[in-house]
Backbone as CSV, one residue per row, in Angstrom:
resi,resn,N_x,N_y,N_z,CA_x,CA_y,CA_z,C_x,C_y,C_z
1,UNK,39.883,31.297,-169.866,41.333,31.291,-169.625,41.870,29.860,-169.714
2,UNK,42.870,29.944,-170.670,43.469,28.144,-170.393,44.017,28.054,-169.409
3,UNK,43.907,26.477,-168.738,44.326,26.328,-167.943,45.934,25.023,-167.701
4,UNK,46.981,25.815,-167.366,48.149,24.718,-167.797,48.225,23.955,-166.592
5,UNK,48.962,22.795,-166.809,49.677,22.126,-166.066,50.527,22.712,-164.889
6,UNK,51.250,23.733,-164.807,51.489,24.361,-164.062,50.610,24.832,-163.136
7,UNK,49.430,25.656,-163.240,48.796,26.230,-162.397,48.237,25.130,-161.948
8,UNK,47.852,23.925,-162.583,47.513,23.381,-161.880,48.194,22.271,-160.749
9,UNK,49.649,22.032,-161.080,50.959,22.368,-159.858,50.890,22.641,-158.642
10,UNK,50.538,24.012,-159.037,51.020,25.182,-158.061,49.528,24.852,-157.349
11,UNK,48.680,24.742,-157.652,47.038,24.625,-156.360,47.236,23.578,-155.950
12,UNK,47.913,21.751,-156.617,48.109,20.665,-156.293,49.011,20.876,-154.905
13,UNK,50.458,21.720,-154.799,51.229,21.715,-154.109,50.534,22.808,-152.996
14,UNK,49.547,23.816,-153.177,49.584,24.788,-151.989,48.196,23.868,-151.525
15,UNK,47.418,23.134,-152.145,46.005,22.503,-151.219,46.412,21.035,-151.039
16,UNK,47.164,20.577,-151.691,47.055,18.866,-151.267,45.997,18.001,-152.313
17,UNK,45.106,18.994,-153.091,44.285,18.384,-153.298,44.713,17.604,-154.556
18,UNK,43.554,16.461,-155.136,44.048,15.361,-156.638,44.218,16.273,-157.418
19,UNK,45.389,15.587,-158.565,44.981,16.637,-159.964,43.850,17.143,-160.575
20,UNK,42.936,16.112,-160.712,41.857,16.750,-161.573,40.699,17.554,-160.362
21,UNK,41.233,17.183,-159.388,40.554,18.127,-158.395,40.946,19.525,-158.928
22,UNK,41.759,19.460,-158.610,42.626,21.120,-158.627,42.765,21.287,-160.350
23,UNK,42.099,20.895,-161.095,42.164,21.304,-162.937,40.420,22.440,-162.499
24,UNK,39.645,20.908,-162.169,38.210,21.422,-162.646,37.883,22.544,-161.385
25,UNK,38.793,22.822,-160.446,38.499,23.906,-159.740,39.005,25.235,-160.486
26,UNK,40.300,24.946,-160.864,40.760,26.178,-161.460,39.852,26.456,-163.108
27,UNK,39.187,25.959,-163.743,38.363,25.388,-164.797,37.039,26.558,-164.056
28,UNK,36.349,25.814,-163.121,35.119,26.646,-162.199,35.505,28.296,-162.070
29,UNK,36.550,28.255,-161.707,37.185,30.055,-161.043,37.624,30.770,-162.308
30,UNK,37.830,30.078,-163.648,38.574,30.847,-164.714,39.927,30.839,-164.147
31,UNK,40.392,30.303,-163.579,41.465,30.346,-163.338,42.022,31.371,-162.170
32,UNK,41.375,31.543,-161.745,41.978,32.986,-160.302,42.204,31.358,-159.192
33,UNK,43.431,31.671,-158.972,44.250,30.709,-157.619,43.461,30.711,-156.548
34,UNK,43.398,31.406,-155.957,42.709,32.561,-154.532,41.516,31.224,-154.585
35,UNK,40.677,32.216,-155.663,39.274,31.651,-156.050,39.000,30.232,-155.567
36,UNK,40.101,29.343,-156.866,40.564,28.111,-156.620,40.710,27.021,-155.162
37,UNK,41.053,28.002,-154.636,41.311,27.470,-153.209,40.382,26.639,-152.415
38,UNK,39.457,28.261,-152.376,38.444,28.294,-151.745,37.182,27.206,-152.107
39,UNK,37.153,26.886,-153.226,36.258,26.380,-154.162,36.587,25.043,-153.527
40,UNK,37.709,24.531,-153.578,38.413,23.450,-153.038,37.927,22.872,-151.459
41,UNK,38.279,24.144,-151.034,37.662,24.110,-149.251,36.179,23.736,-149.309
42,UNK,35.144,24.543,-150.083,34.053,24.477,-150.399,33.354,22.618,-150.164
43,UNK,34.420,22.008,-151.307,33.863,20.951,-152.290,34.632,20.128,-150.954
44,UNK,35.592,20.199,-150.008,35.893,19.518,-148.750,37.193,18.510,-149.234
45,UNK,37.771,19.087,-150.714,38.683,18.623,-151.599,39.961,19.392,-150.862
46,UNK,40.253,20.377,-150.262,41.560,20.528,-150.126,41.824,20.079,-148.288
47,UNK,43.076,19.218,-148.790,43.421,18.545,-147.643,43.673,19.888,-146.305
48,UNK,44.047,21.010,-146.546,44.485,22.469,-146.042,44.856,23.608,-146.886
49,UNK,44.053,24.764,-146.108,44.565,26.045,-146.721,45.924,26.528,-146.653
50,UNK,46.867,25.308,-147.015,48.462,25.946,-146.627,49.055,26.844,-148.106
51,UNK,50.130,27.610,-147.258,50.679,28.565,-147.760,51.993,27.633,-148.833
52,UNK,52.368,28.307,-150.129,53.214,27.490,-150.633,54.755,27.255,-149.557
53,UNK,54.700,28.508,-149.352,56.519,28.270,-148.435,57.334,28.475,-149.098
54,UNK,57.489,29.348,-150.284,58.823,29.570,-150.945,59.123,31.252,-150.556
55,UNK,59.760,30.853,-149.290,60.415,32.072,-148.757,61.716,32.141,-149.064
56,UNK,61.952,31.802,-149.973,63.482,31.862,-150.286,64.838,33.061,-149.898
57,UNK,63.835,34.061,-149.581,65.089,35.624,-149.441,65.862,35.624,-148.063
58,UNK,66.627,35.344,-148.356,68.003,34.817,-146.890,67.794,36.313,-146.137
59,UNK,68.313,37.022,-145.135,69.131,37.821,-143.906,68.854,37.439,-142.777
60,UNK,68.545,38.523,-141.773,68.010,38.339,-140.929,67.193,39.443,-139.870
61,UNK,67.020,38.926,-138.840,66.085,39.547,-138.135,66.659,39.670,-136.861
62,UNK,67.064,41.502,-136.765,67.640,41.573,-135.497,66.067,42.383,-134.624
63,UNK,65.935,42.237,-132.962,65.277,42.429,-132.254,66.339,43.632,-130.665
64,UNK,65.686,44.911,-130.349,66.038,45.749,-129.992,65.156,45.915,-128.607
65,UNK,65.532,46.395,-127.557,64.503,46.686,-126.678,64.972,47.375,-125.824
66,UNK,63.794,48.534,-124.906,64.657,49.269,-124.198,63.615,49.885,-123.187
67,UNK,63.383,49.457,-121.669,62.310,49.904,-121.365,61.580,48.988,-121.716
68,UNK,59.783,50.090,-122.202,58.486,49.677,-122.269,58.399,49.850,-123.777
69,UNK,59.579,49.778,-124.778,59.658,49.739,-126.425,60.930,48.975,-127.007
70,UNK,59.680,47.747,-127.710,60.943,47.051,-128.641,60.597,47.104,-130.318
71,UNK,61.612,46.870,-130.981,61.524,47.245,-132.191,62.304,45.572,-132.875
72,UNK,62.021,44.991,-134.013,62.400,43.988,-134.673,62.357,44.656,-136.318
73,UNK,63.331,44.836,-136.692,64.057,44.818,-138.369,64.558,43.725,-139.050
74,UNK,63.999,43.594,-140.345,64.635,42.489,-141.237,65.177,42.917,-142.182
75,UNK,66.507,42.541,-142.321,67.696,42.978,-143.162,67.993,42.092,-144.109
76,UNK,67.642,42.043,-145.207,67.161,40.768,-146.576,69.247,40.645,-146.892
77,UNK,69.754,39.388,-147.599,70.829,38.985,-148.303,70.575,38.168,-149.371
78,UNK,70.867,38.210,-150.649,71.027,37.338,-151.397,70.983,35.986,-151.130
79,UNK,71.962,35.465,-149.660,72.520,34.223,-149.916,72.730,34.079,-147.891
80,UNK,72.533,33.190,-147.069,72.315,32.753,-146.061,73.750,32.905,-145.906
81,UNK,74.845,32.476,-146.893,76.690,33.060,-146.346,77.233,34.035,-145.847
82,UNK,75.817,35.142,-146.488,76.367,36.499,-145.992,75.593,37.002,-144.729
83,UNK,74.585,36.007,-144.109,73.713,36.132,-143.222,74.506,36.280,-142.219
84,UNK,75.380,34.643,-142.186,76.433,34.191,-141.132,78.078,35.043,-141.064
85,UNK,78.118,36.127,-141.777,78.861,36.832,-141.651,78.843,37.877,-140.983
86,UNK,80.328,38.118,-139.715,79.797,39.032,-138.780,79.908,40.332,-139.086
87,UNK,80.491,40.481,-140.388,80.305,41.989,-140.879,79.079,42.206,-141.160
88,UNK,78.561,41.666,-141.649,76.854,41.718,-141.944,76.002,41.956,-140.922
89,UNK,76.404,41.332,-139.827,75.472,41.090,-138.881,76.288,42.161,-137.576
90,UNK,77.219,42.426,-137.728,77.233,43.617,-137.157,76.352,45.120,-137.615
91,UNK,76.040,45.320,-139.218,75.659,46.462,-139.545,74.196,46.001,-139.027
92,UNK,73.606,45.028,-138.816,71.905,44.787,-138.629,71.921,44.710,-137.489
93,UNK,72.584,44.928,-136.074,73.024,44.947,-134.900,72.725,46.872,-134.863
94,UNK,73.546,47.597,-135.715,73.443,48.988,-136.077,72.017,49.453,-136.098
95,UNK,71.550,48.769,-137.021,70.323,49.273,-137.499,69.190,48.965,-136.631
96,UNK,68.942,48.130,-136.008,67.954,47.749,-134.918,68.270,48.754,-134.202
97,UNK,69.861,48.962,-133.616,69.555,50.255,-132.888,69.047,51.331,-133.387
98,UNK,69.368,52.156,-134.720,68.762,53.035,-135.260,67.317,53.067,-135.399
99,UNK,66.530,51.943,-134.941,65.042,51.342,-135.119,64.202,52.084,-134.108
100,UNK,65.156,52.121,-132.932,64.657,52.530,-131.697,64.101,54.255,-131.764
101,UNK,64.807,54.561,-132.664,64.293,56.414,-132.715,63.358,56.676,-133.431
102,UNK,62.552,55.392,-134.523,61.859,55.897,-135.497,60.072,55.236,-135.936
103,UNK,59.736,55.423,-136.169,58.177,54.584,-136.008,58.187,53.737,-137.324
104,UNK,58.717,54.014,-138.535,58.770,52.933,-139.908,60.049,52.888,-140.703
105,UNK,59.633,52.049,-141.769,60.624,51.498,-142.497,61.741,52.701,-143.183
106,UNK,60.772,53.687,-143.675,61.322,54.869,-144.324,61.839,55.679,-143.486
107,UNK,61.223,56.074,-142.402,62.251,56.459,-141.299,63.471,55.647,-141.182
108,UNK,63.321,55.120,-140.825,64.680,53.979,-140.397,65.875,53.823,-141.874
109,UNK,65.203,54.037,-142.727,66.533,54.271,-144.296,66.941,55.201,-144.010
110,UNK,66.208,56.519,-143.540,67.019,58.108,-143.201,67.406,58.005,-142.001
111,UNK,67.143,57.431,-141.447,67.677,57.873,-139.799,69.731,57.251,-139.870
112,UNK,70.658,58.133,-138.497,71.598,58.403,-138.862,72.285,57.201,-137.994
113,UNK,73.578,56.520,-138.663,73.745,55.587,-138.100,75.307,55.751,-138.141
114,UNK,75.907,56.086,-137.516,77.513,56.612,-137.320,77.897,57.491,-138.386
115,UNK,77.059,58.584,-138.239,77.075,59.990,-139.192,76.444,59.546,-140.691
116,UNK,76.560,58.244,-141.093,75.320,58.108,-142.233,74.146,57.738,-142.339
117,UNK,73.200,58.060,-143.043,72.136,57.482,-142.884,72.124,55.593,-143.075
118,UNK,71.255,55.214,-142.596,71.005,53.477,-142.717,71.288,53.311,-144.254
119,UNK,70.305,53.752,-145.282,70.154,53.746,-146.458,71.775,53.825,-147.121
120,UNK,72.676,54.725,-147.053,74.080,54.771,-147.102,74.456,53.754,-146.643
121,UNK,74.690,53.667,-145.589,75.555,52.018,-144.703,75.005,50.935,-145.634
122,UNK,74.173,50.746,-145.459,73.988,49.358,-146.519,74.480,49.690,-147.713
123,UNK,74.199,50.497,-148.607,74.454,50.798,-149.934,76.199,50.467,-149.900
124,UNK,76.841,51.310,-148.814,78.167,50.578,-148.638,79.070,49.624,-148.510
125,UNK,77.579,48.923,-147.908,77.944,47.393,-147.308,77.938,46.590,-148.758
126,UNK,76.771,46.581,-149.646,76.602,45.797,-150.630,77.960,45.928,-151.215
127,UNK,78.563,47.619,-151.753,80.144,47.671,-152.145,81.236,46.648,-151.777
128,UNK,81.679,46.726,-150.403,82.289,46.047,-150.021,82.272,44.258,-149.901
129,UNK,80.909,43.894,-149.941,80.688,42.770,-149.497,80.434,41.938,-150.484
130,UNK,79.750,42.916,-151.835,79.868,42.431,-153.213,78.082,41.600,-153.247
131,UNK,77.169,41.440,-152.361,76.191,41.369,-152.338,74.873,42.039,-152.033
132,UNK,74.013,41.854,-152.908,72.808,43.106,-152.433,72.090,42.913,-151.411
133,UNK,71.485,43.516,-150.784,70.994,44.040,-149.037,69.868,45.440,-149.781
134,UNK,68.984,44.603,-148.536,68.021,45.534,-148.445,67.496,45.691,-146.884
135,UNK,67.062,47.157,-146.360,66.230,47.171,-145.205,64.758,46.598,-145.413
136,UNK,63.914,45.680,-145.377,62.738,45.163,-145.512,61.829,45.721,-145.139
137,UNK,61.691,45.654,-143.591,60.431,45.340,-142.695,61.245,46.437,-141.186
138,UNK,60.148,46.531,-140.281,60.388,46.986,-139.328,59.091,47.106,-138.149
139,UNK,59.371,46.623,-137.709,57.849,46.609,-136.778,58.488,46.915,-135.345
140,UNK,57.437,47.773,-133.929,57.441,47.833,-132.636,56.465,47.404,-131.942
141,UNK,56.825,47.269,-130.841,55.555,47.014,-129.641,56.328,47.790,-128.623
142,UNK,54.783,48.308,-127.688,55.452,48.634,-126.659,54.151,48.795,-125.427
143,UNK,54.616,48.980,-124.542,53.843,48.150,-123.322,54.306,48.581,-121.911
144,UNK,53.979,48.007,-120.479,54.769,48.331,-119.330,56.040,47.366,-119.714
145,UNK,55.775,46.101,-120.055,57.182,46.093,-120.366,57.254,44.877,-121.840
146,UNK,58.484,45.004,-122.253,58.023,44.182,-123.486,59.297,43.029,-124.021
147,UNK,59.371,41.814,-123.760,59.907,40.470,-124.277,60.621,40.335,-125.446
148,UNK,61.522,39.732,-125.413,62.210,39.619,-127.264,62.344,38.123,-126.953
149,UNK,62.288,37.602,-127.988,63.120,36.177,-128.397,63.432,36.233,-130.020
150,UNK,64.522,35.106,-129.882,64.840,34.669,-131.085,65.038,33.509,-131.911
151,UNK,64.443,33.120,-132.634,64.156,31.498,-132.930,65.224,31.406,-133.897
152,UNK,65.819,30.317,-133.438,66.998,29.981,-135.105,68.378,31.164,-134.725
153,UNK,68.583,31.771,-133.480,69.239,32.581,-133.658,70.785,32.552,-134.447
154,UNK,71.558,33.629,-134.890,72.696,33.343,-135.633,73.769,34.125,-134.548
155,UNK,73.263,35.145,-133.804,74.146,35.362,-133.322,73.121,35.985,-132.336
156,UNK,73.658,36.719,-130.729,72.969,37.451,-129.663,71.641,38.492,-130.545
157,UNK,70.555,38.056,-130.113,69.858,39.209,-130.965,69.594,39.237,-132.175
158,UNK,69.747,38.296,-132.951,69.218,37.763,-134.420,69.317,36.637,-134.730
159,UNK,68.353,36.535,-135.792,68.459,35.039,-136.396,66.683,35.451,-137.054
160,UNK,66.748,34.152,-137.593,65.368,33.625,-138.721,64.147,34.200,-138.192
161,UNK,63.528,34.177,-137.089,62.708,34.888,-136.287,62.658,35.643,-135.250
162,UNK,61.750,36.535,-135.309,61.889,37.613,-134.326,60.796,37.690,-133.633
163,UNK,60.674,37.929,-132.059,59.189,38.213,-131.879,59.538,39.120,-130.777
164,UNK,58.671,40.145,-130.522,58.198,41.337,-129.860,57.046,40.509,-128.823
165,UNK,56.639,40.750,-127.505,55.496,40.513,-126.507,55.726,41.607,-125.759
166,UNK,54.500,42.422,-125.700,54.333,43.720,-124.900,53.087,43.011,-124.147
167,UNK,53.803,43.490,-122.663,52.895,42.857,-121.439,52.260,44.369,-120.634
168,UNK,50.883,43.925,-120.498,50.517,45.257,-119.399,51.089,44.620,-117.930
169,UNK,52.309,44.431,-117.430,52.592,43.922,-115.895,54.494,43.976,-116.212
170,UNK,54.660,42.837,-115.744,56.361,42.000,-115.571,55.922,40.781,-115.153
171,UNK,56.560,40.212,-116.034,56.511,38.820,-115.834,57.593,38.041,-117.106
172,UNK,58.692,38.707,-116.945,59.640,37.968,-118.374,59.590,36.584,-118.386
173,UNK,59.414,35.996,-117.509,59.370,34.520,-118.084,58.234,33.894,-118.423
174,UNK,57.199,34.280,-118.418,55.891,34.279,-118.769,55.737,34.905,-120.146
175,UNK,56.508,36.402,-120.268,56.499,37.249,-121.526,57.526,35.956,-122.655
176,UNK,58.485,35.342,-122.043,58.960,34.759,-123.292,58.589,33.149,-123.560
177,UNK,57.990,32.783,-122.750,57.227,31.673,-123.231,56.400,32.191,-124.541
178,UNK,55.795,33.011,-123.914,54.206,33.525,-124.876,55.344,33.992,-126.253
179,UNK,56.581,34.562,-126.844,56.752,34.581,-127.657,57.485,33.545,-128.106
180,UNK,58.262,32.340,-127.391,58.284,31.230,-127.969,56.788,30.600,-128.712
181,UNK,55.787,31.072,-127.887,54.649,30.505,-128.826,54.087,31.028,-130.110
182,UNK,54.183,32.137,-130.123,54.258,33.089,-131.437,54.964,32.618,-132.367
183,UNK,56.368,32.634,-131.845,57.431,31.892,-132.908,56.679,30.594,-133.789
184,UNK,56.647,29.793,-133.533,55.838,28.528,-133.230,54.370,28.155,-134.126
185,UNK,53.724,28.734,-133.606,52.210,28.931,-133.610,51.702,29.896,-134.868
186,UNK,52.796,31.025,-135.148,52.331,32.475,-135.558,50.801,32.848,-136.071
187,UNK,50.345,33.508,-134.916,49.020,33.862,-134.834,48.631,35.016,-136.328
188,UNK,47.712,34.876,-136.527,47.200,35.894,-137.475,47.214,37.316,-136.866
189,UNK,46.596,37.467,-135.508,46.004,38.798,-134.735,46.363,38.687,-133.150
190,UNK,46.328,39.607,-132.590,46.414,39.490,-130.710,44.835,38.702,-130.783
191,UNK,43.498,39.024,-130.783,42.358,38.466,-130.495,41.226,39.013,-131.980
192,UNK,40.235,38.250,-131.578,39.313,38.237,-132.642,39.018,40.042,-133.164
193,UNK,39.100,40.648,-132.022,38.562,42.191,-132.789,39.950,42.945,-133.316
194,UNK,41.068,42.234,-133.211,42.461,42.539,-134.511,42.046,42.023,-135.405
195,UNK,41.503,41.065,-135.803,41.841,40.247,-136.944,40.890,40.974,-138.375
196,UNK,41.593,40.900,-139.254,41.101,41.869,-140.480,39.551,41.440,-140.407
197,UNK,38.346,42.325,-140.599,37.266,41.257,-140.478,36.931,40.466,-142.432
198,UNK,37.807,41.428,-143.260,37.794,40.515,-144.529,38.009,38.992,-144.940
199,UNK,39.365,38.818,-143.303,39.608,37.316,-143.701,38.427,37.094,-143.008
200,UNK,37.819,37.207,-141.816,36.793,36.933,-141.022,35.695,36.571,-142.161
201,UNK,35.114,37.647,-142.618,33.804,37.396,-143.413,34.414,36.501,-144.693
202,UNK,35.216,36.067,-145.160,35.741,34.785,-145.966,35.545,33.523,-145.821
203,UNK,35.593,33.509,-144.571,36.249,32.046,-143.580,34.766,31.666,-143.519
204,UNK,33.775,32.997,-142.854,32.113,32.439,-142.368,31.267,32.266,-144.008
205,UNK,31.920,32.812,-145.177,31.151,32.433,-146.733,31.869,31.083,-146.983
206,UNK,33.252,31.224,-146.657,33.456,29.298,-146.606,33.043,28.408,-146.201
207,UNK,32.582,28.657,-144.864,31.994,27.991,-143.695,30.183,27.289,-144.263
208,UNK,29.842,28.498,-144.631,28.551,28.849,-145.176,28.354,27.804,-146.350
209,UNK,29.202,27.918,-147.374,29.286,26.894,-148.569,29.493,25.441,-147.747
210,UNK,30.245,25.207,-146.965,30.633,24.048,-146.940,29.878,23.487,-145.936
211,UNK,28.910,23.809,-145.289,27.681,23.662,-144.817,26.950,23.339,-145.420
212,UNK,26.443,24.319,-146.253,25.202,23.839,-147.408,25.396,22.633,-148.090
213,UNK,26.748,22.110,-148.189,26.840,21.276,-149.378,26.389,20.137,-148.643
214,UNK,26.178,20.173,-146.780,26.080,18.873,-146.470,24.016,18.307,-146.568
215,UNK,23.428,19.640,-146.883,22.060,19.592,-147.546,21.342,19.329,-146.038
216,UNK,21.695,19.607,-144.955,21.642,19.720,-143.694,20.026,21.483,-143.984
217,UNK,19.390,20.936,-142.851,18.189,21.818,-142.640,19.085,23.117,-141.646
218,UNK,18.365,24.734,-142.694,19.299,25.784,-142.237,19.248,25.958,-140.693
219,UNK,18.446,25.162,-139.637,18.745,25.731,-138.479,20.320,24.898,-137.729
220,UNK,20.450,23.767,-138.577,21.596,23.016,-138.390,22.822,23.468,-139.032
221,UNK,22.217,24.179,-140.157,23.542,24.939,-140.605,23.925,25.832,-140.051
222,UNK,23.010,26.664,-139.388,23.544,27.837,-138.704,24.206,27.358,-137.322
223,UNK,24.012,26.382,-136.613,25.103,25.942,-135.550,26.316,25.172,-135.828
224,UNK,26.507,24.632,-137.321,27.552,24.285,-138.111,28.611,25.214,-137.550
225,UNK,27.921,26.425,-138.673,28.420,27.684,-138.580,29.453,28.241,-137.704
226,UNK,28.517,28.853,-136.753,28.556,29.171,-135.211,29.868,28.412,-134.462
227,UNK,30.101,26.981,-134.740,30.693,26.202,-134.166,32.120,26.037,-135.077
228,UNK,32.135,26.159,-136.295,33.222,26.052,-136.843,34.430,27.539,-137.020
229,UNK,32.856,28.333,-136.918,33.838,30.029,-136.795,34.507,30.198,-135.376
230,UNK,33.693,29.610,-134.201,34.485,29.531,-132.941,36.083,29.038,-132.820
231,UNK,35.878,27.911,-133.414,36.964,27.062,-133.943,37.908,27.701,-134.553
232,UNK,37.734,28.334,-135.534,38.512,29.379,-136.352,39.264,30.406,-135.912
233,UNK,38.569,31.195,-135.176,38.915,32.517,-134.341,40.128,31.724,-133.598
234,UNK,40.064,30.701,-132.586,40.790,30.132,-131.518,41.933,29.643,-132.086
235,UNK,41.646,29.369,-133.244,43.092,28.633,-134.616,43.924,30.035,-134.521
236,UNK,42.897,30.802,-135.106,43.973,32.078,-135.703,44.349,33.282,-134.598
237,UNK,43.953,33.170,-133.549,44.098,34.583,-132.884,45.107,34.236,-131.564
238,UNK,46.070,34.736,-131.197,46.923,34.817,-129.977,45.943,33.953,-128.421
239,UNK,45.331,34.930,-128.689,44.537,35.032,-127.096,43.416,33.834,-127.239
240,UNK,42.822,33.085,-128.427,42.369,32.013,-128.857,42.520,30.599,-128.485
241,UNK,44.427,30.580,-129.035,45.299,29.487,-128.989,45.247,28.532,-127.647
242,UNK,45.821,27.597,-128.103,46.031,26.950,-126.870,47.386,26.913,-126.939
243,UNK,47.614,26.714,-125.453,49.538,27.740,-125.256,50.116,26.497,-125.187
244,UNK,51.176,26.584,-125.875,52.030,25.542,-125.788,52.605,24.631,-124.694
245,UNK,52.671,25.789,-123.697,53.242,25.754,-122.653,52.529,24.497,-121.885
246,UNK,51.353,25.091,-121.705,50.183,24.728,-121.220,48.944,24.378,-122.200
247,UNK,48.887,23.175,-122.783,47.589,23.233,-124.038,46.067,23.224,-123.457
248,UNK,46.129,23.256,-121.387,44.984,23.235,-121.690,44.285,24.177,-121.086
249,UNK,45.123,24.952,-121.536,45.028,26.663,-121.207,45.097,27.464,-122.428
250,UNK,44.179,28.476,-122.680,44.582,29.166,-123.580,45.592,30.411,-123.546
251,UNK,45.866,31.005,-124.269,46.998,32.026,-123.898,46.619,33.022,-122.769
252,UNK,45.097,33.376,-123.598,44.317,34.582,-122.966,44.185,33.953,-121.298
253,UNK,44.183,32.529,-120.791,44.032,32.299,-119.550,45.234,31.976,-118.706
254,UNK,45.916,31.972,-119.544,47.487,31.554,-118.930,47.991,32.244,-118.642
255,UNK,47.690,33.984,-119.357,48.441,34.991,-119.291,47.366,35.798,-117.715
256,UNK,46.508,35.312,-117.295,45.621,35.716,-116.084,46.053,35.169,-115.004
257,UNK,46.411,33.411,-115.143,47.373,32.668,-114.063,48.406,33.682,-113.622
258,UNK,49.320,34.708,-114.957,50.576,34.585,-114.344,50.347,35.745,-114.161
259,UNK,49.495,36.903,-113.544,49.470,38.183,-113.275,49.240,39.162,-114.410
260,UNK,49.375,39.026,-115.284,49.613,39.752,-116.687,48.618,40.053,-117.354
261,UNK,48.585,40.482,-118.844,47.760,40.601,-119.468,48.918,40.951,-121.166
262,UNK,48.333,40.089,-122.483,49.273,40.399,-123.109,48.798,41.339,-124.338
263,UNK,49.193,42.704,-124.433,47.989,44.126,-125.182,49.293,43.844,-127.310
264,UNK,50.121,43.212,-126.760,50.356,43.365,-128.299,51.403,42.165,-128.789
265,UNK,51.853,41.908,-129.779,53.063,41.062,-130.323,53.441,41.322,-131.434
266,UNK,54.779,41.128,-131.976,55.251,41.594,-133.285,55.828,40.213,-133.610
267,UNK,55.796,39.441,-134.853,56.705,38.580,-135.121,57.334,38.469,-136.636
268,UNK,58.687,38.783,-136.996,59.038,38.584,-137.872,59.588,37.677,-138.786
269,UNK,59.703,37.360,-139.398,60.647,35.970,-139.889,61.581,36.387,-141.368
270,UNK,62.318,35.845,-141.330,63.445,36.437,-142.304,62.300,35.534,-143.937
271,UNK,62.171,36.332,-144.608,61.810,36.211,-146.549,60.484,35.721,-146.528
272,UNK,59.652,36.320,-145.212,58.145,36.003,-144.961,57.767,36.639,-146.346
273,UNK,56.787,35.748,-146.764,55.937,37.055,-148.110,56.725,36.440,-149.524
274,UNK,58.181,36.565,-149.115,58.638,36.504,-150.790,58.675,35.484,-151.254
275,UNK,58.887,35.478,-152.974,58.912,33.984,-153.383,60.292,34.749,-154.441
276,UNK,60.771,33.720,-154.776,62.542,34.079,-155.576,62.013,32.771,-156.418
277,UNK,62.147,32.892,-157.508,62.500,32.068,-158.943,63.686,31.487,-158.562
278,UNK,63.339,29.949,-158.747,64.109,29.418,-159.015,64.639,28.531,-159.757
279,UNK,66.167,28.352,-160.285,66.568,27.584,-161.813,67.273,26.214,-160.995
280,UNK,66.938,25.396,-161.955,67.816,23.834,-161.373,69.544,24.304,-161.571
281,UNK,70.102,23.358,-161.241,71.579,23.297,-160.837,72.363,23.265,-162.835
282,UNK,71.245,23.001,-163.571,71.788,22.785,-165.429,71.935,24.020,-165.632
283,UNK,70.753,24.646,-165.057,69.892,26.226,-165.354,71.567,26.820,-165.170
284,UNK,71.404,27.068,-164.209,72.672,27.827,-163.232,74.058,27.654,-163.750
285,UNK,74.404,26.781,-164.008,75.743,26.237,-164.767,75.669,27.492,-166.161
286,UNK,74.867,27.163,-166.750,74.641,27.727,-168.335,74.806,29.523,-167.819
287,UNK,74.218,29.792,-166.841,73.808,31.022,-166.977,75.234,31.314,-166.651
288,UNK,76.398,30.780,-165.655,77.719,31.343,-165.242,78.026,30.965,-166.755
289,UNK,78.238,29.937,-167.460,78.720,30.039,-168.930,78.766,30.995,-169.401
290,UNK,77.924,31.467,-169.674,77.123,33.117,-170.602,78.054,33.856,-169.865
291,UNK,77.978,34.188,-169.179,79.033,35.811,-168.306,77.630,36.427,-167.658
């Protein structure tokens, strides 16, 4: 597979690593990114496994709760203008409530929201408002009792992030620390036996390579190992972390200080996942030219 300048860009900008680092890796993999990465981690060449960050898809993220069940929906916009608009953000005010009756996304397009379905109301909204909208995402938690916050909010109950904390007790000010830290932090899993074990068994063949390469005798590699997957788990998992609040506490012990125990979390963020093409400011000019 040739390999362009571009791809090799795009691994320069998501690892940190030199150019010809990131050529002769993508060169090694045939070119699979993923591959690339890892190969990188391997060789102790990528500065971090970071994510590119082109979340570009504007709305937002309203958060619902009621009782021992909360629900968080993300309502996608074209353009962050129509985010901050309270017609907009009144219908995603709507729909969080409509969130509350239904367990997913497809539920929640049919379910009825002042005699129309969700799926209608928006479709209406785009009419009027002259921009496209979509229902995204929809996630719940629920618990004895369960926390909302909102990071970046735009108005009561929405904004850029959303997070859900379902507590087995009461303890709201304890429950919204712990999702200020979510916000923050955003964990992969609640604890190590959530966490997919695919990324798991990835991380310990990374671990594994990048061990060997130090030509270290295998009983030293295997406490390498041992010691860097510990490390790992505590990076990526809720109950792992060290709490913001408190760093020299972990969540899982902070949440024992305060009576509690924390069984779930939801966190959303407005254009998590997506990436949107984008044209320079020449691009854009030309294209309104054209019609």
């Amino acid at each position: 597979m040739a390999i362009t300048a571009k791809m090799v860009k795009e691994l320069r900008d998501s690892t940190g690593a030199g150019m010809m680092d990131a050529k002769k890796a993508l060169t090694e993999t045939d070119g699979d990114m993923e591959a690339a990465v890892d190969w990188l981690r391997t060789k102790g060449l990528a500065k971090a496994a970071k994510k590119s960050g082109r979340t570009a898809a504007e709305g937002l993220v309203a958060v619902s709760v009621a009782g021992g069940k909360g629900v968080a929906v993300e309502v996608n916009s074209e353009t962050d203008f129509v985010a901050k608009n309270a017609e907009f953000q009144e219908m995603v005010a709507g729909i969080a409530s409509a969130a509350m009756g239904v367990d997913d996304v497809e539920a929640l397009k049919a379910a009825d929201m002042g005699g129309k379905s969700v799926a209608d109301v928006v479709t209406d909204k785009v009419a009027t408002i002259g921009e496209n909208m979509s229902v995204r995402r929809m996630a719940s938690a629920e618990g004895a009792s369960v926390v909302s916050y909102i990071h970046n909010a735009a108005t009561d109950g929405m904004g850029k992030i959303g997070v859900l904390v379902a507590l087995d007790g009461e303890n709201e000010e304890f429950g919204k620390q712990v999702a200020m830290h979510i916000a923050a932090a955003n964990p992969q899993a609640l604890n190590s036996d959530a966490l997919d074990p695919a990324v798991v068994e990835k991380e310990r063949q990374i671990q594994i390579d990048i061990a060997r390469e130090s030509g270290k005798p295998e009983q030293v590699i295997e406490k390498m190992i041992e010691g860097r997957m510990k490390k790992f788990l505590a990076e990526v998992t809720l109950m792992g972390q060290a709490f913001v609040i408190n760093p020299d506490l972990t969540v899982e012990a902070a949440a024992k200080e305060a009576g509690v125990a924390v069984t779930g979390y939801v966190r959303l963020e407005v254009g998590e996942g997506i990436e949107v093409e984008k044209e320079d400011f020449a691009a854009e000019v030309a294209k309104a030219a054209q019609g």
